[in-house]
PDB file of the backbone (N, CA, C, O) and the ligand in Angstrom, with CONECT records:
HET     ZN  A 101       1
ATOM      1  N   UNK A   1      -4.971   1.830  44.907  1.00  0.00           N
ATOM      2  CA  UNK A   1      -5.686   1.477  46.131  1.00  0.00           C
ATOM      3  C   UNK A   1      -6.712   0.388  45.826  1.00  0.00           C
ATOM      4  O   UNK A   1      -7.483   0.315  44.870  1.00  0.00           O
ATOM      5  N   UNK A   2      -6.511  -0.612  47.068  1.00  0.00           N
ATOM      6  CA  UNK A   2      -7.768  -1.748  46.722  1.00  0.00           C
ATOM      7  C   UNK A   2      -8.939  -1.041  46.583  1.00  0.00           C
ATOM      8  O   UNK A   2      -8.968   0.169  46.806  1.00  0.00           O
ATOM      9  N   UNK A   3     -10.125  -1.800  46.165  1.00  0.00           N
ATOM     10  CA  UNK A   3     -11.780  -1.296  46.060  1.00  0.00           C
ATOM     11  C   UNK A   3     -12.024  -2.408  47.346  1.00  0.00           C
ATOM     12  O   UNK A   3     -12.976  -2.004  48.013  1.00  0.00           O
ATOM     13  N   UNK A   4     -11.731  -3.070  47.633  1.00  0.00           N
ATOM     14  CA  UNK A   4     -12.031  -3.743  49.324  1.00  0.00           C
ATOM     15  C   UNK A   4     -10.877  -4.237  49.957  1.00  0.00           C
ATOM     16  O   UNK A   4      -9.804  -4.433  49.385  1.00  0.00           O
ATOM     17  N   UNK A   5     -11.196  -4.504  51.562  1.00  0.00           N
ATOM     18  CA  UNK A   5      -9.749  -5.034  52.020  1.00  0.00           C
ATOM     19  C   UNK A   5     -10.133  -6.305  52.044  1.00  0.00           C
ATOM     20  O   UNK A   5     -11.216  -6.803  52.353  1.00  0.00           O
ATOM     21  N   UNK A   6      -8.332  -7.159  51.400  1.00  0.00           N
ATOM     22  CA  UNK A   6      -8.788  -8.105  50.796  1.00  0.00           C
ATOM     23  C   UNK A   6      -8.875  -9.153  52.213  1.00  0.00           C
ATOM     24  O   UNK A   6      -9.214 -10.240  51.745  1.00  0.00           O
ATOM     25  N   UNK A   7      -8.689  -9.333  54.014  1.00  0.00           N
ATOM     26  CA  UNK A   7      -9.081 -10.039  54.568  1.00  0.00           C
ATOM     27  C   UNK A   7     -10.366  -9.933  54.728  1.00  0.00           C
ATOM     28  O   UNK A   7     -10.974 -10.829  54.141  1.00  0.00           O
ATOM     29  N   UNK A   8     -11.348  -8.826  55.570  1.00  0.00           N
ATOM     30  CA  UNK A   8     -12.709  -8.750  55.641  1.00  0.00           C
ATOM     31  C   UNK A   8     -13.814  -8.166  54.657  1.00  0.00           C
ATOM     32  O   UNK A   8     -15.030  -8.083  54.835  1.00  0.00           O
ATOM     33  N   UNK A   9     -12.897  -7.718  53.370  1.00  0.00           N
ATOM     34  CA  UNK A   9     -13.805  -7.320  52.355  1.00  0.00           C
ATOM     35  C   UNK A   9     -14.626  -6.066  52.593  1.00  0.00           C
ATOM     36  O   UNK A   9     -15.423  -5.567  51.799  1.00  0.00           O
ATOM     37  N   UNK A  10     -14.339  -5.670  53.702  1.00  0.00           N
ATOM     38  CA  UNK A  10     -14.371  -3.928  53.794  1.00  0.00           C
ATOM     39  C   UNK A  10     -14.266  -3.167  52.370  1.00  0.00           C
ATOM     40  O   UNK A  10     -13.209  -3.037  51.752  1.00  0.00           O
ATOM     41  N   UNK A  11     -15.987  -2.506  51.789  1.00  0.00           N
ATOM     42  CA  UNK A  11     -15.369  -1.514  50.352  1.00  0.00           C
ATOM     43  C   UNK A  11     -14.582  -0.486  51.330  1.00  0.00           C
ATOM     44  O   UNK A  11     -14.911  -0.379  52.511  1.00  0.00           O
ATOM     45  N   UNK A  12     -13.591   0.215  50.798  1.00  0.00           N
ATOM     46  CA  UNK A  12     -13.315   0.956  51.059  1.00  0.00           C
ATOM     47  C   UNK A  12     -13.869   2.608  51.013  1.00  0.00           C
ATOM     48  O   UNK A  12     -14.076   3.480  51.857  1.00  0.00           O
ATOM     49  N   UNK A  13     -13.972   2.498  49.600  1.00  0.00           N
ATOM     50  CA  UNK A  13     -14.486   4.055  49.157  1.00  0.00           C
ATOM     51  C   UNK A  13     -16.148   3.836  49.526  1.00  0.00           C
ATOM     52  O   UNK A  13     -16.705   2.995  48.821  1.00  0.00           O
ATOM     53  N   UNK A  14     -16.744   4.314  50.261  1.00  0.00           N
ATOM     54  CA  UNK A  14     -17.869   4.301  50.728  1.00  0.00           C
ATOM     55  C   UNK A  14     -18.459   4.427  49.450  1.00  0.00           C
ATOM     56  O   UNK A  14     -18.926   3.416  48.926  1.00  0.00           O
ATOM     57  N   UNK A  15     -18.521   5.798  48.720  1.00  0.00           N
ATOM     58  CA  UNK A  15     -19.840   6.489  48.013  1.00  0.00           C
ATOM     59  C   UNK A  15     -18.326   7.245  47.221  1.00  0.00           C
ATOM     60  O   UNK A  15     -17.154   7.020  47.525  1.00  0.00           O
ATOM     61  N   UNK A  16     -18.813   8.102  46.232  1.00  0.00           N
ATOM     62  CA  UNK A  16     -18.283   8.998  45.289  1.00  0.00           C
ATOM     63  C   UNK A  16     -17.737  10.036  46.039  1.00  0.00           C
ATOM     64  O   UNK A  16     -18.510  10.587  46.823  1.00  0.00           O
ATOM     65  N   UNK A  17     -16.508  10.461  45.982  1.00  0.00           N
ATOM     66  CA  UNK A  17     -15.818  11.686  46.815  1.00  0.00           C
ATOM     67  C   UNK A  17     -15.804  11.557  48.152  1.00  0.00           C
ATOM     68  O   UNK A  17     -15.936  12.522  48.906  1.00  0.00           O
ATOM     69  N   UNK A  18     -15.554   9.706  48.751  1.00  0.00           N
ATOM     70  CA  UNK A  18     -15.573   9.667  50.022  1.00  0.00           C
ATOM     71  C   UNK A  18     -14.194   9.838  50.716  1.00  0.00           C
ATOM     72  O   UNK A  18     -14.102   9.744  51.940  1.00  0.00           O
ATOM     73  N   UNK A  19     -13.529   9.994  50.221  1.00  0.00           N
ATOM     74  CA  UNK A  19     -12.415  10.072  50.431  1.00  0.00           C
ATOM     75  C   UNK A  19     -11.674  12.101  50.501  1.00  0.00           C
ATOM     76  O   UNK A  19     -10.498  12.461  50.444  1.00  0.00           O
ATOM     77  N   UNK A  20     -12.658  12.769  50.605  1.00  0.00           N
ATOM     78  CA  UNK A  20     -12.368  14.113  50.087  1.00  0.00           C
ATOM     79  C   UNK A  20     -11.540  14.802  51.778  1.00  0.00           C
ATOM     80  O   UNK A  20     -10.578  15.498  52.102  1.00  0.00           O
ATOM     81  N   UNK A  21     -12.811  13.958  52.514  1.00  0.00           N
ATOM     82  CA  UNK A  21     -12.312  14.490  53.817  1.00  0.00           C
ATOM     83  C   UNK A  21     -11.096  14.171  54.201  1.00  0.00           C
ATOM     84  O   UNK A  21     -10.597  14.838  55.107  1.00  0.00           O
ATOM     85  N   UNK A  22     -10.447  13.232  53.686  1.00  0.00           N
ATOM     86  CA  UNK A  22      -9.245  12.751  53.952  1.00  0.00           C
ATOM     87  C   UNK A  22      -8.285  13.915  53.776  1.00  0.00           C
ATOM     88  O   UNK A  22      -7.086  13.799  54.027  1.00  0.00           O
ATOM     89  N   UNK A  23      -8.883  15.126  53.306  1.00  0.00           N
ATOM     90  CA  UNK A  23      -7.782  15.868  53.143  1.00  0.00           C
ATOM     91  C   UNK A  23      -7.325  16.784  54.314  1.00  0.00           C
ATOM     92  O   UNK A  23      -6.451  17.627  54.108  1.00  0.00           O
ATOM     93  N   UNK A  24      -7.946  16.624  55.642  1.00  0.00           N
ATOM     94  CA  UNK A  24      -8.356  17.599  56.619  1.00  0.00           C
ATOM     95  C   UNK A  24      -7.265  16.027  57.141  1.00  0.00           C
ATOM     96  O   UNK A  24      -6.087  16.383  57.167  1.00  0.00           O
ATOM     97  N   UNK A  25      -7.340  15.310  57.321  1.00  0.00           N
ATOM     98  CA  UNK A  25      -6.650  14.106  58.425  1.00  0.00           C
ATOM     99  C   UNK A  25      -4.777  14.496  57.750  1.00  0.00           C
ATOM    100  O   UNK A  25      -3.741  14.499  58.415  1.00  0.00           O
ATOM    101  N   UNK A  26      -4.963  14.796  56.173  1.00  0.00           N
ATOM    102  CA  UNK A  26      -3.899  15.058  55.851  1.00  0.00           C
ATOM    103  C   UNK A  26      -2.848  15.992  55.717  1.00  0.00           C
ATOM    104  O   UNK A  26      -1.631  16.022  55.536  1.00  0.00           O
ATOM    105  N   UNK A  27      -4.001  16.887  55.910  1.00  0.00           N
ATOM    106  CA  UNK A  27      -3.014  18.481  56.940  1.00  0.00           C
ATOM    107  C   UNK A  27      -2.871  18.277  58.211  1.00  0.00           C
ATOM    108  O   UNK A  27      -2.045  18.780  58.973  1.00  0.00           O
ATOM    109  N   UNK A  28      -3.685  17.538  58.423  1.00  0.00           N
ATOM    110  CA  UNK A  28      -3.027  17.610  60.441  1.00  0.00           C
ATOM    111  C   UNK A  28      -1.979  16.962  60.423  1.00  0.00           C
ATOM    112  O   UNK A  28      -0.998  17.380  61.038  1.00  0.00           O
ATOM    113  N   UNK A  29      -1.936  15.517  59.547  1.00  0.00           N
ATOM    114  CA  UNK A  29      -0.661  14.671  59.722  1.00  0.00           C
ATOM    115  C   UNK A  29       0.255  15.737  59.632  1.00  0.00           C
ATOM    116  O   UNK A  29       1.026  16.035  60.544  1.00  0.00           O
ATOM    117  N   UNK A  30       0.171  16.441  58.311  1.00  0.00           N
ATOM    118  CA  UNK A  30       1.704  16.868  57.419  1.00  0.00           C
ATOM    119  C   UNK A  30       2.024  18.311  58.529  1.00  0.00           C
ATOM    120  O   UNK A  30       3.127  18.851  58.611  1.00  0.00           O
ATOM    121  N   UNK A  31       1.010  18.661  59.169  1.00  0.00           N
ATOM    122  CA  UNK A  31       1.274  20.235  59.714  1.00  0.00           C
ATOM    123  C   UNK A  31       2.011  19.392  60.992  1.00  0.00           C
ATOM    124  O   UNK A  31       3.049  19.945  61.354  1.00  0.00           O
ATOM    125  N   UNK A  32       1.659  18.120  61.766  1.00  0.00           N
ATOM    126  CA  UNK A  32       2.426  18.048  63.091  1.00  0.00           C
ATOM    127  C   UNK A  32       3.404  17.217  63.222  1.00  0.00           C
ATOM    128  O   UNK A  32       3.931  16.948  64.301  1.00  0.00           O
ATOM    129  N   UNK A  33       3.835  16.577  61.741  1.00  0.00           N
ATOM    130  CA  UNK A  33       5.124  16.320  61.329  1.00  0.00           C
ATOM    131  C   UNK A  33       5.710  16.894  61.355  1.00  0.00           C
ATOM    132  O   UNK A  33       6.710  16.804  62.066  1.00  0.00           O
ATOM    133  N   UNK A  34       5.393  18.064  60.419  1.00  0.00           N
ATOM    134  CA  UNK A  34       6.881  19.287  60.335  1.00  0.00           C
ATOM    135  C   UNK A  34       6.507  20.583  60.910  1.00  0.00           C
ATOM    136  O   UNK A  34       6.863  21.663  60.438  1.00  0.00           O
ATOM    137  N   UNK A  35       5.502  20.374  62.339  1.00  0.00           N
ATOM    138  CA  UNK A  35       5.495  21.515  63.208  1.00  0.00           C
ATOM    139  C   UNK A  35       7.110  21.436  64.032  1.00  0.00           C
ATOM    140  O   UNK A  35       7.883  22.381  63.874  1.00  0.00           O
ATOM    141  N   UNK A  36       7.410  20.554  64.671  1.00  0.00           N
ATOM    142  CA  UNK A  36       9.206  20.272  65.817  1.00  0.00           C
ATOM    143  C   UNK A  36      10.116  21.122  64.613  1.00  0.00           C
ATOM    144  O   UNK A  36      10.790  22.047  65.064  1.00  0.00           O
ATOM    145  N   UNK A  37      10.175  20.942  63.460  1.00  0.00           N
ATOM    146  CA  UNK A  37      11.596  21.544  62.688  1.00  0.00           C
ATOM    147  C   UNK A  37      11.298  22.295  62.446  1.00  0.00           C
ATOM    148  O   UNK A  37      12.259  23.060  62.363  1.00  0.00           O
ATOM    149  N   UNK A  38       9.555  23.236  61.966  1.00  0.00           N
ATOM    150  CA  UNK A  38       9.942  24.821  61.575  1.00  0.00           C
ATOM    151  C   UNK A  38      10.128  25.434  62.617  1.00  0.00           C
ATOM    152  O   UNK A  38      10.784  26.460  62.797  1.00  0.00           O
ATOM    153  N   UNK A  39       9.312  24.555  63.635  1.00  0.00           N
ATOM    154  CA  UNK A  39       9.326  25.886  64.988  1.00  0.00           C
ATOM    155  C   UNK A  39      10.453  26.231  65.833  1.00  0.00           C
ATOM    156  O   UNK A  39      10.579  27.263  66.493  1.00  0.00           O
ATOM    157  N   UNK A  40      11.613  24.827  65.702  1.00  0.00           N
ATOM    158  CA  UNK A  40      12.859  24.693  66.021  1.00  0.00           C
ATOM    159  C   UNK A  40      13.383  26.023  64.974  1.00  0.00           C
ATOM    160  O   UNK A  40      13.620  27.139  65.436  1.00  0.00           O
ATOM    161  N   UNK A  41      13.484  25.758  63.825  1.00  0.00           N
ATOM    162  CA  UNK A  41      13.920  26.632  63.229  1.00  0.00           C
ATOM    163  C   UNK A  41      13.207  27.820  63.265  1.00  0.00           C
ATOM    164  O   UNK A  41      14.086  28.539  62.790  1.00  0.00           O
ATOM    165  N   UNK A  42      12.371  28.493  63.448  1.00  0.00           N
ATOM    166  CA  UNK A  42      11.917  29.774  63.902  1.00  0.00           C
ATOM    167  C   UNK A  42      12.433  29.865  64.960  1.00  0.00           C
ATOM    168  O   UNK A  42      12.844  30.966  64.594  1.00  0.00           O
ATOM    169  N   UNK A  43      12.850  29.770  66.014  1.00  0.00           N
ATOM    170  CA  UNK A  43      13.017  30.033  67.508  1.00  0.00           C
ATOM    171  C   UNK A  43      14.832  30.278  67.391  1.00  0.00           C
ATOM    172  O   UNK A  43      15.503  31.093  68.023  1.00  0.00           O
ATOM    173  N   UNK A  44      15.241  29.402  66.497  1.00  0.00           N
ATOM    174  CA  UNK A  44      16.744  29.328  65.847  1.00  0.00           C
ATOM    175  C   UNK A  44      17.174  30.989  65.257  1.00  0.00           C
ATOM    176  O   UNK A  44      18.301  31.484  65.234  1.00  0.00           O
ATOM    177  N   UNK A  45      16.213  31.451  64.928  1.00  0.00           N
ATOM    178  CA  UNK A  45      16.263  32.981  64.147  1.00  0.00           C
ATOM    179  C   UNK A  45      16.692  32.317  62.732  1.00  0.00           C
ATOM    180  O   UNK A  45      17.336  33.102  62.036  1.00  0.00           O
ATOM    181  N   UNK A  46      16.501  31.196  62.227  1.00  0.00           N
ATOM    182  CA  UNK A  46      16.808  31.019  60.220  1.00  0.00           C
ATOM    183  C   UNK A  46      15.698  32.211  59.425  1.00  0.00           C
ATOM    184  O   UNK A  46      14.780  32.791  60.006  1.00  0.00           O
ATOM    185  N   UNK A  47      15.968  32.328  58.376  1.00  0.00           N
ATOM    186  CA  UNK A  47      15.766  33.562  57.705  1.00  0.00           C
ATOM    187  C   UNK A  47      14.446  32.824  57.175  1.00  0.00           C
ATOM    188  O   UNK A  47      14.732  31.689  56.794  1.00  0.00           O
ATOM    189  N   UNK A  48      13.173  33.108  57.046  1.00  0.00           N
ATOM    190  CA  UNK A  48      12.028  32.833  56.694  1.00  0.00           C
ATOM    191  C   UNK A  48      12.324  31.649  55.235  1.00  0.00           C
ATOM    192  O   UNK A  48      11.521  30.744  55.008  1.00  0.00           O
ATOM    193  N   UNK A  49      13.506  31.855  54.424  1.00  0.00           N
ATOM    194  CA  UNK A  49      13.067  31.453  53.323  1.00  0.00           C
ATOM    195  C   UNK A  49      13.587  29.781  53.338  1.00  0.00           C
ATOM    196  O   UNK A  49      13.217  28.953  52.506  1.00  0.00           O
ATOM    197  N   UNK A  50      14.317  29.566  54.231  1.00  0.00           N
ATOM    198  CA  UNK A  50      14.941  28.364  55.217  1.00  0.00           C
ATOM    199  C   UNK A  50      14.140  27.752  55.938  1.00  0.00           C
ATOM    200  O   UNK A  50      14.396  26.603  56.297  1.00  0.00           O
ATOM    201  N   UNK A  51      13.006  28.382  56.304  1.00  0.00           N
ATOM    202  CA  UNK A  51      12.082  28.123  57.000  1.00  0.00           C
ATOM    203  C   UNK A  51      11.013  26.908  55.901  1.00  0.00           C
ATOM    204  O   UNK A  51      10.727  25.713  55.960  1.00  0.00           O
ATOM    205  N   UNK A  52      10.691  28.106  54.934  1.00  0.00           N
ATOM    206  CA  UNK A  52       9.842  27.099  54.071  1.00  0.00           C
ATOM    207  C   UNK A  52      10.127  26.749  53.382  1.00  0.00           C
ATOM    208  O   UNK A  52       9.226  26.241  52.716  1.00  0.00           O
ATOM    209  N   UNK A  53      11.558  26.613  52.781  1.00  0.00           N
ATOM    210  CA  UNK A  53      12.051  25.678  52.523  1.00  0.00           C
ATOM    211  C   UNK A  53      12.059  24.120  52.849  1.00  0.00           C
ATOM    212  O   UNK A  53      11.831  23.218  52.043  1.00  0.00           O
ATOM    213  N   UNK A  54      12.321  24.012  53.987  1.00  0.00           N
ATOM    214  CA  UNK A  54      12.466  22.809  55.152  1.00  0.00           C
ATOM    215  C   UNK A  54      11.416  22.381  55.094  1.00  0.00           C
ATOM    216  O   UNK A  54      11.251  21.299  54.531  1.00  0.00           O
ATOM    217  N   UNK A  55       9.866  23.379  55.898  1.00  0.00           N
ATOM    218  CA  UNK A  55       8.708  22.418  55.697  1.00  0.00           C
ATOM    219  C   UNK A  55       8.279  22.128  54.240  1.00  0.00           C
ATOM    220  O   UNK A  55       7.289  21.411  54.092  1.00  0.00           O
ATOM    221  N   UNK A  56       8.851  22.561  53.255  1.00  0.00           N
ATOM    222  CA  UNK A  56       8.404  22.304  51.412  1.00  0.00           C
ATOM    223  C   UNK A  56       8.999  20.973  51.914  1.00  0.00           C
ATOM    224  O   UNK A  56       8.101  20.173  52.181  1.00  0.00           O
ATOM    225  N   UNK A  57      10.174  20.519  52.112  1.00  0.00           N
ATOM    226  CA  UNK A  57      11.197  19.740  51.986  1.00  0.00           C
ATOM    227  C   UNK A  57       9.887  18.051  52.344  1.00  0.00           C
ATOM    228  O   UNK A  57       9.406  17.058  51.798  1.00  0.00           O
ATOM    229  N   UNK A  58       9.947  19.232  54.335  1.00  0.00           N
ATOM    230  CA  UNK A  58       9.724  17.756  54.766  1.00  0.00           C
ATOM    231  C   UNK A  58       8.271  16.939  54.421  1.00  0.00           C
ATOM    232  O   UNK A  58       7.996  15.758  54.206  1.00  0.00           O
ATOM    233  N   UNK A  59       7.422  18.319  54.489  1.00  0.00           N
ATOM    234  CA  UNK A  59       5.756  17.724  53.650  1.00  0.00           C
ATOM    235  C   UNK A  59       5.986  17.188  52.169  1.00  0.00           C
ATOM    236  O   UNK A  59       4.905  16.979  51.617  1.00  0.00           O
ATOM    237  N   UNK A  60       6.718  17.001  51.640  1.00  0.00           N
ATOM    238  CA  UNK A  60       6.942  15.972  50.342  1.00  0.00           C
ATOM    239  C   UNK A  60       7.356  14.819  50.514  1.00  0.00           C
ATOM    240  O   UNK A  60       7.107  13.903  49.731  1.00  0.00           O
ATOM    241  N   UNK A  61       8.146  14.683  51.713  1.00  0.00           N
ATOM    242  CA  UNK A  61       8.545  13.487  52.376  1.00  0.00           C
ATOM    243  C   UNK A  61       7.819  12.807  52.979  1.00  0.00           C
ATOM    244  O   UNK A  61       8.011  11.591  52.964  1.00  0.00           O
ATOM    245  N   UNK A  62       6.745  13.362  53.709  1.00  0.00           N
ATOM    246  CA  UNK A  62       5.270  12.683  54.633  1.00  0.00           C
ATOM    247  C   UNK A  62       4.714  12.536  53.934  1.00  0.00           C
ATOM    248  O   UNK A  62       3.777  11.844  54.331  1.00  0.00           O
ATOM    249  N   UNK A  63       4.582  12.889  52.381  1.00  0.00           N
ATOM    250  CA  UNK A  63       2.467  13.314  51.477  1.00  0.00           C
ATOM    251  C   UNK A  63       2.866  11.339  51.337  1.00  0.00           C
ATOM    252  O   UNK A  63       2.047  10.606  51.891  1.00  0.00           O
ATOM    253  N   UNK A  64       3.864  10.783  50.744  1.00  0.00           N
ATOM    254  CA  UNK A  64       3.093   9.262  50.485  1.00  0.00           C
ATOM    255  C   UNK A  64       2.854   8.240  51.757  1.00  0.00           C
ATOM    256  O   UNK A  64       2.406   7.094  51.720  1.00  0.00           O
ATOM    257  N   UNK A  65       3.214   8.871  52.687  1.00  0.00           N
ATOM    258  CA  UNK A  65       2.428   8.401  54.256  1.00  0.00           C
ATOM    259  C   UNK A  65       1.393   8.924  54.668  1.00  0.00           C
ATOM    260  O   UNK A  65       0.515   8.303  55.267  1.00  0.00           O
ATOM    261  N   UNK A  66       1.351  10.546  54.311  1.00  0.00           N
ATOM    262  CA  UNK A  66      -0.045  11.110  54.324  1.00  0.00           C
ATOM    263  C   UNK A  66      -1.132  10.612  54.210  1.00  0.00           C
ATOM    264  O   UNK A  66      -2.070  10.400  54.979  1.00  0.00           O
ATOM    265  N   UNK A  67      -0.829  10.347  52.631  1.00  0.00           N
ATOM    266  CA  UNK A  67      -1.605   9.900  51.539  1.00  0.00           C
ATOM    267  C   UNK A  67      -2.982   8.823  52.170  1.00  0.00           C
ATOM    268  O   UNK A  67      -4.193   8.918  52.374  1.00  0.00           O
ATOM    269  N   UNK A  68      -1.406   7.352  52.357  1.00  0.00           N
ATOM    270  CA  UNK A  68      -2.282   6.096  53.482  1.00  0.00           C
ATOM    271  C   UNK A  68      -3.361   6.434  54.554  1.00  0.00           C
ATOM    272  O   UNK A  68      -4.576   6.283  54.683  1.00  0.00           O
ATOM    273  N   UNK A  69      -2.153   7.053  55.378  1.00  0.00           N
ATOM    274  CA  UNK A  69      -2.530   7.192  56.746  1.00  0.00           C
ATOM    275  C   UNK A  69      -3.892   8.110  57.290  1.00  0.00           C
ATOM    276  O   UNK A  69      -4.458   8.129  58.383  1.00  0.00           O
ATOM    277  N   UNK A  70      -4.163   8.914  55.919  1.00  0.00           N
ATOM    278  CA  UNK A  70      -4.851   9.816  56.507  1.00  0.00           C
ATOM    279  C   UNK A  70      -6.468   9.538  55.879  1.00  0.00           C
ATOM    280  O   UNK A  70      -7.532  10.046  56.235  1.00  0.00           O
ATOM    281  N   UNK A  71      -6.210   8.632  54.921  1.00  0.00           N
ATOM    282  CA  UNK A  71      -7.652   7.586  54.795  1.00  0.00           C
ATOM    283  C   UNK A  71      -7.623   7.002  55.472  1.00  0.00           C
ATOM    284  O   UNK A  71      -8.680   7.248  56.053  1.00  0.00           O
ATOM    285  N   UNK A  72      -6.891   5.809  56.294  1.00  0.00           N
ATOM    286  CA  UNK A  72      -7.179   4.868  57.307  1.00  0.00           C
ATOM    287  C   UNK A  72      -7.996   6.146  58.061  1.00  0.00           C
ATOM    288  O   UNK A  72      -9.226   6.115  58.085  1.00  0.00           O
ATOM    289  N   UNK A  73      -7.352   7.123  58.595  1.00  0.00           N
ATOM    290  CA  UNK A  73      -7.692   8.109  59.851  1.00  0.00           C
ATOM    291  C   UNK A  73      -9.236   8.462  59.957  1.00  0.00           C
ATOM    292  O   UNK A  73      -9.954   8.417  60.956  1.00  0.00           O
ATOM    293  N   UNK A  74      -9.650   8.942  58.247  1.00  0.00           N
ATOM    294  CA  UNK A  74     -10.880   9.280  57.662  1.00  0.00           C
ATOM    295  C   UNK A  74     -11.770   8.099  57.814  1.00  0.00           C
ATOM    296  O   UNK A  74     -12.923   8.494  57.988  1.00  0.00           O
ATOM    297  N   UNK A  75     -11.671   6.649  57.816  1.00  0.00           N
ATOM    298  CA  UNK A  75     -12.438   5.318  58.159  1.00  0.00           C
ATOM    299  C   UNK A  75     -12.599   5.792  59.533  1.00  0.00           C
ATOM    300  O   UNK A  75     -13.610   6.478  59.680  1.00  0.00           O
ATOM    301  N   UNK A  76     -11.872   5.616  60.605  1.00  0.00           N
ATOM    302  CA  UNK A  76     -12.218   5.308  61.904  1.00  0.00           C
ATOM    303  C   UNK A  76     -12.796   6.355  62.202  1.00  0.00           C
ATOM    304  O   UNK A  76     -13.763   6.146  62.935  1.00  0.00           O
ATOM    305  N   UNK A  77     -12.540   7.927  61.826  1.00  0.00           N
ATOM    306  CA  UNK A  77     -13.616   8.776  62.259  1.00  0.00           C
ATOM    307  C   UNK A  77     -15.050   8.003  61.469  1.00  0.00           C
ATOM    308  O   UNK A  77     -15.866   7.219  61.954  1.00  0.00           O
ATOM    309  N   UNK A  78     -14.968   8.509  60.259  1.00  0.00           N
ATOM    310  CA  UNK A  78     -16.185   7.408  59.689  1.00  0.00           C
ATOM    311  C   UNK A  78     -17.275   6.320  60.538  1.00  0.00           C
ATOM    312  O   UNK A  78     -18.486   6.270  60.753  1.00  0.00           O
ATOM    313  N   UNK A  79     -16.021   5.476  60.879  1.00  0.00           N
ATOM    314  CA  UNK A  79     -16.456   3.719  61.469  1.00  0.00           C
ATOM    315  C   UNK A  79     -17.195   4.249  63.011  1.00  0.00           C
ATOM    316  O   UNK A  79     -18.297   3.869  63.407  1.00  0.00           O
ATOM    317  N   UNK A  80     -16.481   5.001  63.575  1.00  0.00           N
ATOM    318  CA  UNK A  80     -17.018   5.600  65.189  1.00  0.00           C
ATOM    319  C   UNK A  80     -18.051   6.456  65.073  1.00  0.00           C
ATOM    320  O   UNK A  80     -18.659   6.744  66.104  1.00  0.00           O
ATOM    321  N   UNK A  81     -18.423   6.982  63.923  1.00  0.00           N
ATOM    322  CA  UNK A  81     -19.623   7.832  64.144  1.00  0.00           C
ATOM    323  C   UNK A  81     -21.058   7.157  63.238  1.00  0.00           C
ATOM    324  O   UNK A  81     -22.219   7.485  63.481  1.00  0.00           O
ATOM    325  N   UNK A  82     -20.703   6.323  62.346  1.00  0.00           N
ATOM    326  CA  UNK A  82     -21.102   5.934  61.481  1.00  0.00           C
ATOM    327  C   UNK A  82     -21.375   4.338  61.579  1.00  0.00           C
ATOM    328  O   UNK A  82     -21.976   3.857  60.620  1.00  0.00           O
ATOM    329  N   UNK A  83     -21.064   3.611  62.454  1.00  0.00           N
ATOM    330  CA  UNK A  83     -20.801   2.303  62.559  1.00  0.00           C
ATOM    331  C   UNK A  83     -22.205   1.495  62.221  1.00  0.00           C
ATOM    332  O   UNK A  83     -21.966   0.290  62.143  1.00  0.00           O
ATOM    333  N   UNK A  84     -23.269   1.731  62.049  1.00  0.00           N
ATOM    334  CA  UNK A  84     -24.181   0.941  61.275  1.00  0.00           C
ATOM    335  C   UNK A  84     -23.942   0.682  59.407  1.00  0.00           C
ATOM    336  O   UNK A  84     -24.276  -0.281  58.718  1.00  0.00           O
ATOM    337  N   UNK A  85     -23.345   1.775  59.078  1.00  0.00           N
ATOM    338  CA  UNK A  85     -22.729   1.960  57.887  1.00  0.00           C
ATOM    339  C   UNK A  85     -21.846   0.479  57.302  1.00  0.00           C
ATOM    340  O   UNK A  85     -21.914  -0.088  56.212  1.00  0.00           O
ATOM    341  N   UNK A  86     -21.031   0.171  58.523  1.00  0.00           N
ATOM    342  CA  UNK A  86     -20.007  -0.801  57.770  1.00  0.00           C
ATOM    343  C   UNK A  86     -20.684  -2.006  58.525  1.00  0.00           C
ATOM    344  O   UNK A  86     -20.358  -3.158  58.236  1.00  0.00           O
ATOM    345  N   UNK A  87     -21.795  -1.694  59.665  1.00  0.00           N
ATOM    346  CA  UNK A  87     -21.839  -3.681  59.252  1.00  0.00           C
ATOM    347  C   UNK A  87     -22.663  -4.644  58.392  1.00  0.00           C
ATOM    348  O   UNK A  87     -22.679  -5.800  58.815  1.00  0.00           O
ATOM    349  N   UNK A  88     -23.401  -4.382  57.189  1.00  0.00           N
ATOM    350  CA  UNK A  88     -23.767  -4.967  56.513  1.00  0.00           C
ATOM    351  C   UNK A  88     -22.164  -5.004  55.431  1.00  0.00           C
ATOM    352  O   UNK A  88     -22.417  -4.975  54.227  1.00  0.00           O
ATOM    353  N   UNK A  89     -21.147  -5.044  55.676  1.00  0.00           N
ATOM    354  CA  UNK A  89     -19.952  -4.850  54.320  1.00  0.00           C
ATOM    355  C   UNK A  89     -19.144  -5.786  54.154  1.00  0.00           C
ATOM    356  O   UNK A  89     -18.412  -5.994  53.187  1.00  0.00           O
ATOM    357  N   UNK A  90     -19.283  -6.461  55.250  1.00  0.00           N
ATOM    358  CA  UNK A  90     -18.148  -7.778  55.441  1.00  0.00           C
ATOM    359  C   UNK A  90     -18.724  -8.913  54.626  1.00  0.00           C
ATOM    360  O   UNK A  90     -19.924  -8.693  54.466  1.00  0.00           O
ATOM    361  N   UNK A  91     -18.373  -9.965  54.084  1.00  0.00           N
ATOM    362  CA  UNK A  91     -18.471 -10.875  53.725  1.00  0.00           C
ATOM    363  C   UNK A  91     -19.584 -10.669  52.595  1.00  0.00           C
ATOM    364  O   UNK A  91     -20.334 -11.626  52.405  1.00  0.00           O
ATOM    365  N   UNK A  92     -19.715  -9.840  52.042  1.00  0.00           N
ATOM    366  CA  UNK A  92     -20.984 -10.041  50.996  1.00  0.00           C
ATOM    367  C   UNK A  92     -19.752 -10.187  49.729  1.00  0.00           C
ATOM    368  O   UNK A  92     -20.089 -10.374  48.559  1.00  0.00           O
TER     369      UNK A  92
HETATM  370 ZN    ZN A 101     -10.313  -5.739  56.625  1.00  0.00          ZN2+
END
């Protein structure tokens, strides 16, 4: 991962362990990705172990979109509550 973005020079990682919350943006991603196929498959009657199987399957398939997506996610909560924070960051 960059240490700034390289058009506006945005640091990214704010401070030490800024990135921790990202892990809460990254269960929501991965839980409402593969909420449609377990619940399809629960409602299907598949035998529990089919069940988590599938979501093992498909949350390994989302975690390196997770991964991205759910820091970008962690900025804009960040940027919207926090927005005096990032405007001294640009161009220095
Ligand atoms: Zn930028």
């Amino acid at each position: 991962m960059r240490a700034r973005c390289p058009v506006c020079g945005l640091v990214f990682e704010r401070e030490p362990g800024y990135f921790t919350g990202a892990m809460y943006a990254s269960y929501f991603i991965g839980l409402f990705v593969t909420l449609p196929a377990w619940l399809w498959l629960l409602l299907a009657g598949a035998p529990f172990g089919t069940i988590a199987g599938a979501a093992f399957v498909l949350v390994g398939l989302v975690t390196p979109a997770a991964f991205h997506y759910s820091r970008v996610a962690w900025m804009q909560i960040d940027a919207y509550f926090n927005p005096m924070t990032f405007a001294d960051d640009a161009g220095e």
